[in-house]
ZATOR-798236 format. One line per field, with one value per residue: residue in three letters; chain; x, y, z of N, C-alpha, C in turn. Coordinates in steps of 0.001 Angstrom, whole numbers, plus 524288, in hexadecimal, padded with zeros to 5 digits. Each point is the difference from the previous one (the first is absolute). Layout:
<nodes>
r <- [ala_...];
c <- [A_...];
n_X <- [X_...];
n_Y <- [Y_...];
n_Z <- [Z_...];
ca_X <- [X_...];
ca_Y <- [Y_...];
ca_Z <- [Z_...];
c_X <- [X_...];
c_Y <- [Y_...];
c_Z <- [Z_...];
</nodes>
This chain:
<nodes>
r <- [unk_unk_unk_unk_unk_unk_unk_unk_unk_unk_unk_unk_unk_unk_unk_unk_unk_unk_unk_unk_unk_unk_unk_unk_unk_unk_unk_unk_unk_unk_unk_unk_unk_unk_unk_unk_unk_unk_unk_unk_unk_unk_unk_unk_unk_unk_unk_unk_unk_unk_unk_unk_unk_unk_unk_unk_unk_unk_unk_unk_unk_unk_unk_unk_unk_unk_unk_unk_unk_unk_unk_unk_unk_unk_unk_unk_unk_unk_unk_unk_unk_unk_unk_unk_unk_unk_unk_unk_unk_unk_unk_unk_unk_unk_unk_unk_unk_unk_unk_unk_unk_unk_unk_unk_unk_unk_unk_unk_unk_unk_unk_unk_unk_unk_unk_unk_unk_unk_unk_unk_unk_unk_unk_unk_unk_unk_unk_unk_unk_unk_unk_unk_unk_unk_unk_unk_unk_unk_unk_unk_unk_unk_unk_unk_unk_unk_unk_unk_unk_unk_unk_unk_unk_unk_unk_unk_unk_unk_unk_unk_unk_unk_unk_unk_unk_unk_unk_unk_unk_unk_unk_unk_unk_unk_unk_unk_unk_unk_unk_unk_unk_unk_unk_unk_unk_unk_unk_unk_unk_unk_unk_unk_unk_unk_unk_unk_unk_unk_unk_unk_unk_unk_unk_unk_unk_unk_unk_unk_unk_unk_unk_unk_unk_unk_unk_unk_unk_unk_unk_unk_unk_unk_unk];
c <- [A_A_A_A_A_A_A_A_A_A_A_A_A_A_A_A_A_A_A_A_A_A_A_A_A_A_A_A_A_A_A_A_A_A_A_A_A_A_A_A_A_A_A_A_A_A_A_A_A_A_A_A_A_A_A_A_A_A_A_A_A_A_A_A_A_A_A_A_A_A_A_A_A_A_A_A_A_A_A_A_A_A_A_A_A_A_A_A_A_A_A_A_A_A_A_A_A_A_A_A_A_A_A_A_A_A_A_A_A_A_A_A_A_A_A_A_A_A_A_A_A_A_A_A_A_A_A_A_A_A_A_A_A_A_A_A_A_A_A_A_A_A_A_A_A_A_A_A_A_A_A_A_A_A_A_A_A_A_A_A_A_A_A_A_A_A_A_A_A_A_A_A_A_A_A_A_A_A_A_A_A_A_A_A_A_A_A_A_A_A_A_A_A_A_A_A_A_A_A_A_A_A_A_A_A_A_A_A_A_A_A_A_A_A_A_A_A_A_A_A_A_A_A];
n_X <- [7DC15_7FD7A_8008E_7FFEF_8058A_7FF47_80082_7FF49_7FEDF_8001D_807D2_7FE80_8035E_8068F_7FE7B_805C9_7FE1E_80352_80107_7FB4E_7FFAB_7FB45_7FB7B_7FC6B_7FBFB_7FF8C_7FC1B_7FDFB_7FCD9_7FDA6_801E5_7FFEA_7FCDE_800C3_7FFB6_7FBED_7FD7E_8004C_7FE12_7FC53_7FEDF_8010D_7FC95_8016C_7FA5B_7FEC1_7FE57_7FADD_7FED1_7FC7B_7FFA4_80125_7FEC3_7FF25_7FEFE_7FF1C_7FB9E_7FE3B_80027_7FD8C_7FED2_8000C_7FEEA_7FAA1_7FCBD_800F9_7FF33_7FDBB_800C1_7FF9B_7FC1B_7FE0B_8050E_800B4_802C1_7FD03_7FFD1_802BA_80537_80327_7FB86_7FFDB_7FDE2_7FBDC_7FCA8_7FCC7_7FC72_7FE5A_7FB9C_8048B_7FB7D_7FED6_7FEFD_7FE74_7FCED_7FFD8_80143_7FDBC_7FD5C_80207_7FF70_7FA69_7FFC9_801E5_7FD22_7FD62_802E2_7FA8C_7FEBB_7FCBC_7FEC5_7FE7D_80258_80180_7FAF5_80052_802FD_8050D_7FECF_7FF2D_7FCA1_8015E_7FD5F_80312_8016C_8012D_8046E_8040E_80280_7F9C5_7FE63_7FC19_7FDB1_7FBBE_7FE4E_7FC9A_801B5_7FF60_7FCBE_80569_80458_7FA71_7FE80_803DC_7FC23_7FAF3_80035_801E1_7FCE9_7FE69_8010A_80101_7FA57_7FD73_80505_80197_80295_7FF87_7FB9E_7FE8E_7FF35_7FC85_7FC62_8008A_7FD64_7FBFC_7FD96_7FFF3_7FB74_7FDB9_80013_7FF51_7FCD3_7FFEF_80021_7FE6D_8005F_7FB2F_7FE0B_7FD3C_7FDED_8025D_8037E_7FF9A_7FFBD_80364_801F3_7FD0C_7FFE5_7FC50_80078_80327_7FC85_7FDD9_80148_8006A_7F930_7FF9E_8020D_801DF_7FD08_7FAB0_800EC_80108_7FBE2_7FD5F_800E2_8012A_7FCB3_7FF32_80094_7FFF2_7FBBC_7FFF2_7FFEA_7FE03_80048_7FB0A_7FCCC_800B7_7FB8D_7FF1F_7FD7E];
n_Y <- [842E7_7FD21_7FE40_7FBF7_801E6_7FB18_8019E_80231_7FBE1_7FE4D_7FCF6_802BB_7FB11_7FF04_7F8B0_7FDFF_7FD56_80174_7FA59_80207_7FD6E_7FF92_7FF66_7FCDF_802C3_7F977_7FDBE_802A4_80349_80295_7FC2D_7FD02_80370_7FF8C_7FAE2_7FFCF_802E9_7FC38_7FC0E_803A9_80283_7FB4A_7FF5B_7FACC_7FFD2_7FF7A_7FD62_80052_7FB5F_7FD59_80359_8022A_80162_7FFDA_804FE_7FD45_7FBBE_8037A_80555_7FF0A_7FC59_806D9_7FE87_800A0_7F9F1_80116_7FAD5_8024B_7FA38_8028D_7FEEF_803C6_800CD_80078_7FAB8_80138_8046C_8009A_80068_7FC9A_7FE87_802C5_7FC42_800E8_7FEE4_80221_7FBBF_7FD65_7FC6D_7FF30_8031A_7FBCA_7FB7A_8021F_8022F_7FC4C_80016_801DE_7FF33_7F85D_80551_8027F_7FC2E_7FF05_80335_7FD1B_80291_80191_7FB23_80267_7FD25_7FEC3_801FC_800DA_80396_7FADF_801E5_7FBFF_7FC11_8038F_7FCA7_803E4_803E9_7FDC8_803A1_7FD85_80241_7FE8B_8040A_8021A_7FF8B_7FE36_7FFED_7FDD5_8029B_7FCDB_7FF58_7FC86_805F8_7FEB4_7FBC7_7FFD8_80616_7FCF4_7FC29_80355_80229_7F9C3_7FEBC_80429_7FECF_7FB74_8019D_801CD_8003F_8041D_7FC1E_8040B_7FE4B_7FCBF_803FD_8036B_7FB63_7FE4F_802A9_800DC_7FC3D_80076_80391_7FE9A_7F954_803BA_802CE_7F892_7FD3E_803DB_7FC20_80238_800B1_7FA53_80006_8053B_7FCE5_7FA27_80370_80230_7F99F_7FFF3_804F0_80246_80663_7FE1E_7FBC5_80548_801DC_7FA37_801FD_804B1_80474_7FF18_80483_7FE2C_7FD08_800FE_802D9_7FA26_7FC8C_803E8_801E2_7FA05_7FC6E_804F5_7FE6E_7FB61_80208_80033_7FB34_80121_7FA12_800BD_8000E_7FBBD_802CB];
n_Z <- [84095_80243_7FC8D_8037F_7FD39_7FF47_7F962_80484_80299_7FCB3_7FFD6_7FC34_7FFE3_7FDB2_7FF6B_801D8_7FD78_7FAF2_800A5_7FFC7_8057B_7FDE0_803D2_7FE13_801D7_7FC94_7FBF1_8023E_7FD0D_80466_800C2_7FCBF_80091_805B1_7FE9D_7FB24_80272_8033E_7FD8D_7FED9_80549_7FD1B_80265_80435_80082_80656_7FD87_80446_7FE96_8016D_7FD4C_7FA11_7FE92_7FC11_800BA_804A7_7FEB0_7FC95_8031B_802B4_7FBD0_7FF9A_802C2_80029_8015C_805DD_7FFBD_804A0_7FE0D_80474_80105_80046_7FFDE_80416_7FF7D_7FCDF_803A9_7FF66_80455_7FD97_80027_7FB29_7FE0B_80342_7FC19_80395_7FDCD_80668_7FECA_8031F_80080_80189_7F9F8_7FB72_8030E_801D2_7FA45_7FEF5_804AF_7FD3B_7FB65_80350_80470_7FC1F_7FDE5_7FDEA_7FBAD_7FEA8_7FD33_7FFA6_7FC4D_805E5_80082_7FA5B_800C3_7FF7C_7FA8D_7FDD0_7FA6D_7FC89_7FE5E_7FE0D_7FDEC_7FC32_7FE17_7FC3E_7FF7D_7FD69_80054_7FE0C_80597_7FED8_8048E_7FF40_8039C_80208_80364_7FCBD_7FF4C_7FD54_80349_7FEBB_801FB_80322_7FD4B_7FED6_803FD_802A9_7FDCC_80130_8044C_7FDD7_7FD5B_805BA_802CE_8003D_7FC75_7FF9D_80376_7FEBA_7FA78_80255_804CB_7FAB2_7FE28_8047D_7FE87_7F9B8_80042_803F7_7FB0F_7FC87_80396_7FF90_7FCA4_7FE62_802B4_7FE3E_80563_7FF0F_805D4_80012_7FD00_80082_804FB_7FD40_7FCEF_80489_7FE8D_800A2_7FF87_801ED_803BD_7FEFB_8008B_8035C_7FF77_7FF25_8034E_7F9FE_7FE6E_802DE_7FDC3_7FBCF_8020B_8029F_7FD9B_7FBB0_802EB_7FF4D_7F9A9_7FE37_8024E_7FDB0_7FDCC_7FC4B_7FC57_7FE90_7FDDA_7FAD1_8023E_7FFDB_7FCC2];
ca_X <- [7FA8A_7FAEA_7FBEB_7FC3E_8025A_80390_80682_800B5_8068E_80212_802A2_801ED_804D8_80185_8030F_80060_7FE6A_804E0_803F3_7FDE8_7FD4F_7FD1C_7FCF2_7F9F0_7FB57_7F9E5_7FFCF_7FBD7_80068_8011E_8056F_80258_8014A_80400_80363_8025C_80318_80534_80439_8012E_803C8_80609_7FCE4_7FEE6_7FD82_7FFF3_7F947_7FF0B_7FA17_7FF81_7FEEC_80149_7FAA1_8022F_80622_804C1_80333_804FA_804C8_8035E_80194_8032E_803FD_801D7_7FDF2_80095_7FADD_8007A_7F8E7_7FDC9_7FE3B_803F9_800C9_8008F_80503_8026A_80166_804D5_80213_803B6_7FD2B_7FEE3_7FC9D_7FC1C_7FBBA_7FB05_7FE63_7FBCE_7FA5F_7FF2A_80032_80139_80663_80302_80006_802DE_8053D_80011_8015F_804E9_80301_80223_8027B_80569_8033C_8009B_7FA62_7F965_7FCA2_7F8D4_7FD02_7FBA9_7FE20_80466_80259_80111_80724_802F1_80140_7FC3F_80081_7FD08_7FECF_80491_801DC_80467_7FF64_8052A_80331_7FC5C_7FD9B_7FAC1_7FE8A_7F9A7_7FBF9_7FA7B_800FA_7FC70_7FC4F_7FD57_80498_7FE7B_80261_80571_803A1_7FEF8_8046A_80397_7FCFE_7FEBC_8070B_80367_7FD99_8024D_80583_80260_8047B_8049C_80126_80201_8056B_80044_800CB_8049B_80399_801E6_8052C_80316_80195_802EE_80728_80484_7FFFC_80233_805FA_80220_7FFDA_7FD2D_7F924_7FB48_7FA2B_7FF66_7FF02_7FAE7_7FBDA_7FEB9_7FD99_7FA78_7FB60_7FBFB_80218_80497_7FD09_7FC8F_804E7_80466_7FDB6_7FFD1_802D4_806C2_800E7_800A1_80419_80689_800C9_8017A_80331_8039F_7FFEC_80129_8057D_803DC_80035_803DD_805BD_7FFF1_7FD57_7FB0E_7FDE2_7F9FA_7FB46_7FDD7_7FBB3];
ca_Y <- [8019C_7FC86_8009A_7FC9D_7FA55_7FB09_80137_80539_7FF75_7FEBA_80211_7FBEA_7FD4D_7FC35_7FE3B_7FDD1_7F99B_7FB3A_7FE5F_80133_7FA1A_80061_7FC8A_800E4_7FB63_8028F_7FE44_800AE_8025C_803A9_7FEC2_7FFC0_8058A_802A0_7FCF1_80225_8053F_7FD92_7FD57_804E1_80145_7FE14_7FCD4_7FB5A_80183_7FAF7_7FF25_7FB2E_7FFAD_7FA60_7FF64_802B2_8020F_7FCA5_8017A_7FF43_7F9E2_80012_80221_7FB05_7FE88_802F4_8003E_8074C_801E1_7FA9F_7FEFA_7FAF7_7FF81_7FF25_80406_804C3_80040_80413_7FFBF_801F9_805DB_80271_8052E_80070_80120_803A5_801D0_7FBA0_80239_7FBE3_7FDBD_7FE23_7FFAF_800B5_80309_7FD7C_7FF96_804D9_8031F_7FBF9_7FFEE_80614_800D2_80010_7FF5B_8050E_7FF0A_7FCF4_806A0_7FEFF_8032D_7FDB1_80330_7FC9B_7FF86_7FF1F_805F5_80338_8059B_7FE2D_7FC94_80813_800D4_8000B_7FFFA_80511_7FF7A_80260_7FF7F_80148_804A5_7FF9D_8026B_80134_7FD00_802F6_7FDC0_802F7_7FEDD_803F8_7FFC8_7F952_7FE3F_7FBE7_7FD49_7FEA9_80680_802E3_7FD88_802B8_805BE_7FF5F_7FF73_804F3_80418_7FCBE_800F3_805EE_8011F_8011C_7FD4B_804CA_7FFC1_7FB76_802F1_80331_7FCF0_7FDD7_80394_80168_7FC87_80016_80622_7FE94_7FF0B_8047F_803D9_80004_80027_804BC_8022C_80237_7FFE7_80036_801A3_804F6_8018D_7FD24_802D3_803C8_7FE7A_7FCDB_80276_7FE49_80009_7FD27_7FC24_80175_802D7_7FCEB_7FA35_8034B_802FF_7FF9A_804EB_8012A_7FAF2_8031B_805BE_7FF26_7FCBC_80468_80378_7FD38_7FF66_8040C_80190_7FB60_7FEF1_7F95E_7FF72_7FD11_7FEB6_80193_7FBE7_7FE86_8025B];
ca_Z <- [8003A_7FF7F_7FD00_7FFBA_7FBCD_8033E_7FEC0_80094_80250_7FCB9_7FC68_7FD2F_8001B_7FE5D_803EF_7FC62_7FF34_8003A_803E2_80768_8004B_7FDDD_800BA_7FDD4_800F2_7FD38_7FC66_7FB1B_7FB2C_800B9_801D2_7F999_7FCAA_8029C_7FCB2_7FA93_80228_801E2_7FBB6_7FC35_802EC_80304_805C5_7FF4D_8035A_80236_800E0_80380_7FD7F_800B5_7F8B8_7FD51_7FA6B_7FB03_7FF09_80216_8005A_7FB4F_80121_801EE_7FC52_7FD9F_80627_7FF73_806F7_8042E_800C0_804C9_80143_8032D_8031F_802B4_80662_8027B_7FEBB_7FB83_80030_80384_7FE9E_7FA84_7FAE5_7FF6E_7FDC4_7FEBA_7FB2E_801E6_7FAD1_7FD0A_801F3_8051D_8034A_805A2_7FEE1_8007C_8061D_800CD_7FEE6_800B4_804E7_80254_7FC0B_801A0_803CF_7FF53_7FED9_7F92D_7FD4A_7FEAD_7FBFB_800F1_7FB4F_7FF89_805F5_7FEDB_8057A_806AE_7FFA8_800F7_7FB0D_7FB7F_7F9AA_7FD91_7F97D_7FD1C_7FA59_7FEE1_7FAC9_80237_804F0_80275_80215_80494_803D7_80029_80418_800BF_8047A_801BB_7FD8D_7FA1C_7FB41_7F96F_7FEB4_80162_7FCCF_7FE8B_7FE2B_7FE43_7FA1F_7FE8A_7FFEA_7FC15_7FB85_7FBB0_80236_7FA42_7FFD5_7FF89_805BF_80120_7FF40_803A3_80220_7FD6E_8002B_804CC_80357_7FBFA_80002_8051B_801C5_7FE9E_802A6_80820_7FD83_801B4_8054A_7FF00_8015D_7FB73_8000B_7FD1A_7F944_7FE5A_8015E_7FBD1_7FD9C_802A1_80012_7FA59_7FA8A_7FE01_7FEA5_7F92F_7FB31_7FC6E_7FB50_7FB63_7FEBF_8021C_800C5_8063F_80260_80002_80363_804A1_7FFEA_7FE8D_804BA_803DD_7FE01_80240_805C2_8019C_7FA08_7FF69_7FC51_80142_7FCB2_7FED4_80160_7FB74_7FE6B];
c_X <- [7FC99_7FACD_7FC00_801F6_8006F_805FA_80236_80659_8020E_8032B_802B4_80470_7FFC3_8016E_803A1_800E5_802FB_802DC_7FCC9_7FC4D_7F9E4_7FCA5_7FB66_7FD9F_7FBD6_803C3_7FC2F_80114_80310_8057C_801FD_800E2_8030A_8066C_8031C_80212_805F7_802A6_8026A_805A7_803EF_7FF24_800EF_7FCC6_7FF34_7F8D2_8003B_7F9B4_7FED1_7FE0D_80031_7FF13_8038A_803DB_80389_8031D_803BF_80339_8024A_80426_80407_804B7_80068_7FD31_80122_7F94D_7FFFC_7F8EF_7FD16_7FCB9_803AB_7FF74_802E8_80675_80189_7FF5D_80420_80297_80148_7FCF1_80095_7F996_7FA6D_7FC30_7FB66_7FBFD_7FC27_7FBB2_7FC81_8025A_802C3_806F9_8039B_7FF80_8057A_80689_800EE_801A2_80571_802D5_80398_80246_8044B_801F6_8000C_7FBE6_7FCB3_7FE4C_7FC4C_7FC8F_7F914_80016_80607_80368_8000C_803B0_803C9_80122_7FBA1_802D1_7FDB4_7FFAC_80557_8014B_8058F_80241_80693_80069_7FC4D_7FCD1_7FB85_7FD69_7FB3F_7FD08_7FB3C_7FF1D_7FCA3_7FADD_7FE18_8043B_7FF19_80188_80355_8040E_7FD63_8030B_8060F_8008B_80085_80588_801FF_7FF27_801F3_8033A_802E8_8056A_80389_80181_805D6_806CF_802C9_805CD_80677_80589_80246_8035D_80800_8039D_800DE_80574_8029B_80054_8020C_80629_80270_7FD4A_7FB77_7FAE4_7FE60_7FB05_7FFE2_7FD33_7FC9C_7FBCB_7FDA8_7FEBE_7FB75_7FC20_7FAFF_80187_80510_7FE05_7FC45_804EE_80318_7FFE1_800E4_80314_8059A_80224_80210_80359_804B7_8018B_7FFDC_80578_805BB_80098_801B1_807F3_80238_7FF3E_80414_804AB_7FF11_7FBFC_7FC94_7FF21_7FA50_7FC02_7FD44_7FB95_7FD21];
c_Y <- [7FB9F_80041_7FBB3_7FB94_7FDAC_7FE63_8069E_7FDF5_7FB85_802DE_7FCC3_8011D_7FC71_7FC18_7FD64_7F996_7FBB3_7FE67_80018_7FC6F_80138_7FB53_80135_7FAD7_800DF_7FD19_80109_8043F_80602_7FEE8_80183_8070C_80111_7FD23_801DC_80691_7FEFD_7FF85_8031B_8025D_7FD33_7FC49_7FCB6_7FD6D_7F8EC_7FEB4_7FBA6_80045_7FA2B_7FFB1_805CA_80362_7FF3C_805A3_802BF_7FBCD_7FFFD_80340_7FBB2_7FC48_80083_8017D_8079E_8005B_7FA1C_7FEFC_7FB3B_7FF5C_7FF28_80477_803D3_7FC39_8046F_7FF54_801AB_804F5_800CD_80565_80094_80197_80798_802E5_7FCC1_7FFEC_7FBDA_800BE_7FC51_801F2_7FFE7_804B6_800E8_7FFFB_80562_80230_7FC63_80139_8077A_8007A_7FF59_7FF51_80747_7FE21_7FE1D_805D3_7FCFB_802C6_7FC91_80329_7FBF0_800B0_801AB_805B1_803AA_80305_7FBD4_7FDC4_80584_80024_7FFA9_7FDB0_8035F_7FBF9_802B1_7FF5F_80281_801C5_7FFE3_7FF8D_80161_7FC26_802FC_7FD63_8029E_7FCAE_802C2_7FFC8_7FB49_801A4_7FEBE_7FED5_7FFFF_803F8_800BB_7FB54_8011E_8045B_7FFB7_7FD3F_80368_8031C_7FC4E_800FC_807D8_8017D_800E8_7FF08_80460_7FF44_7FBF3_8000A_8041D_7FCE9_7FE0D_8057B_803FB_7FB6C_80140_8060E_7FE65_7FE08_803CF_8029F_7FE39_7FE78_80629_802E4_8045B_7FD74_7FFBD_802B4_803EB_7FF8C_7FC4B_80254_803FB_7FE1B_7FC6A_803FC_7FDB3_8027A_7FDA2_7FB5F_7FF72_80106_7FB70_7FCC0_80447_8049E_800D5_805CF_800F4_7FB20_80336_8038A_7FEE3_7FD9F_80364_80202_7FD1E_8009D_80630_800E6_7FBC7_80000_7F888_7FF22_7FAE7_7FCEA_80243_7FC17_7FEC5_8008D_7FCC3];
c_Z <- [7FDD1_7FB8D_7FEA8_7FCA2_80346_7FE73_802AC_802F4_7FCDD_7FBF1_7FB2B_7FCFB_7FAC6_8044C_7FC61_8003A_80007_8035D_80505_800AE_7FFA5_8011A_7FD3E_80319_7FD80_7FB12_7F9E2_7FCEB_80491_8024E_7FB5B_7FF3B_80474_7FF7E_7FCA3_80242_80182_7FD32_7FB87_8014B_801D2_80439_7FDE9_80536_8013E_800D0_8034A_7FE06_7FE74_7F89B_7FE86_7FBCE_7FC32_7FE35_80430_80108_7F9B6_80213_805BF_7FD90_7FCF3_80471_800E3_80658_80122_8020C_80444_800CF_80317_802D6_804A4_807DA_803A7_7FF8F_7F995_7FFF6_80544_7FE4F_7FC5F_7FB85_7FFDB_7FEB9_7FF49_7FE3D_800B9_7FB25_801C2_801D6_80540_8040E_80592_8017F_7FED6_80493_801E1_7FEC7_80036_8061B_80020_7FCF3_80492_80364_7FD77_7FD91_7F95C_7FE00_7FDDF_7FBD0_7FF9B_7FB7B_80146_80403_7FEE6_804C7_80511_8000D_8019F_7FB5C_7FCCA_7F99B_7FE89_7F7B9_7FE9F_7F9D3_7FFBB_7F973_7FF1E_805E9_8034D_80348_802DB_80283_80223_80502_7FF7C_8065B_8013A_7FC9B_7FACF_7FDA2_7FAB5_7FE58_7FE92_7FC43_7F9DC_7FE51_7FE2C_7F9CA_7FD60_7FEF2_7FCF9_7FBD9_7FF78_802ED_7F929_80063_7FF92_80749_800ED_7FCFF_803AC_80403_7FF12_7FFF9_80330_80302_7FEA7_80496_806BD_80147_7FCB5_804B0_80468_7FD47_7FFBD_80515_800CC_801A6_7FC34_8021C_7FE60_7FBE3_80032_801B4_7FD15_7FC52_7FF07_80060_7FCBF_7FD4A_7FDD8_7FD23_7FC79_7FD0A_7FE72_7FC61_7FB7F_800E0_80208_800D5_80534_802F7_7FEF8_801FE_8054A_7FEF3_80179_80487_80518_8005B_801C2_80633_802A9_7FD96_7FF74_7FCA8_8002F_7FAF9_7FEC1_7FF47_7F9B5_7FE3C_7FA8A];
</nodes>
């Protein structure tokens, strides 16, 4: 059903980075934050850009990106590449590598016209185990890295124990052969998710009820 978003057919996904061939065109500062995203992630991303903004020519340096200097040609996007992250200033040009980044079937992600790639950099934070990923559907990156500010400052670290210890309570349950979605499902409610920063009352009475319906014994979450 249609609601006027322009993210309405848009789904969002983990992709995942490492090891996958990774082109950027574009050199300047907005290259650099889809970069450092990369590189965060394990990427070791290939730049074509005739100069460099001063911190990606140190992660160059640092041998964490391949840097070919030259302005973009129609021979540095082919099939093999996986992944291609358009960055500069020219309009023309991006239209340009976008067309035959689709005719070659390589995914696009476009710095300067987001929704005319098939990949978005969305705003993300991260919390342990916890990762979030915030869009405003294009109308205010500043928002949506905003909110992700916001969730780093008040996300209550009992979450991010949460996170830890359901992982802990999954390999018991597939080691005894026992469906985890059930029970993690039971234990992902909100009230489960209020109750694990302060009441161990109601943690032991799920917990208990879980252990005799399974015969099997659970760790208790750290409070």
């Amino acid at each position: 059903m249609e609601t006027g978003n322009p993210m309405d057919a848009w789904l969002g996904l983990f992709y995942h980075v490492a090891e996958k061939h990774i082109l950027v065109i574009g050199g300047g500062r907005v290259a650099e934050r889809r970069v450092r995203k990369l590189v965060d992630l394990g990427a070791v991303p290939e730049l074509v850009s005739p100069n460099l903004s001063a911190g990606l020519y140190q992660l160059w340096q640092a041998g964490h990106i391949v840097w070919r200097m030259q302005r973009f040609s129609p021979s540095d996007l082919h099939s093999e590449i996986d992944l291609v992250v358009i960055a500069t200033s020219e309009q023309s040009v991006n239209d340009h590598i976008s067309a035959q980044a689709r005719a070659l079937g390589v995914l696009c992600a476009r710095a300067d016209e987001p929704l005319r790639g098939d990949i978005i950099f969305p705003a993300s934070m991260r919390a342990g185990m916890i990762r979030i990923e915030v869009s405003t559907s294009g109308a205010s990156p500043a928002l949506a890295a905003g909110i992700c500010d916001w969730l780093r400052q008040e996300l209550p670290k009992s979450i991010v124990s949460l996170a830890e210890w359901q992982r802990d309570v999954r390999e018991i349950l597939s080691r005894k052969g026992v469906a985890p979605g059930p029970i993690l499902r039971r234990f992902s409610t909100p009230e489960w998710i209020r109750a694990f920063a302060s009441d161990r009352v109601f943690l032991e009475r799920e917990i208990c009820a879980v252990e005799q319906t399974y015969e099997l014994s659970l760790p208790r979450p750290p409070i």
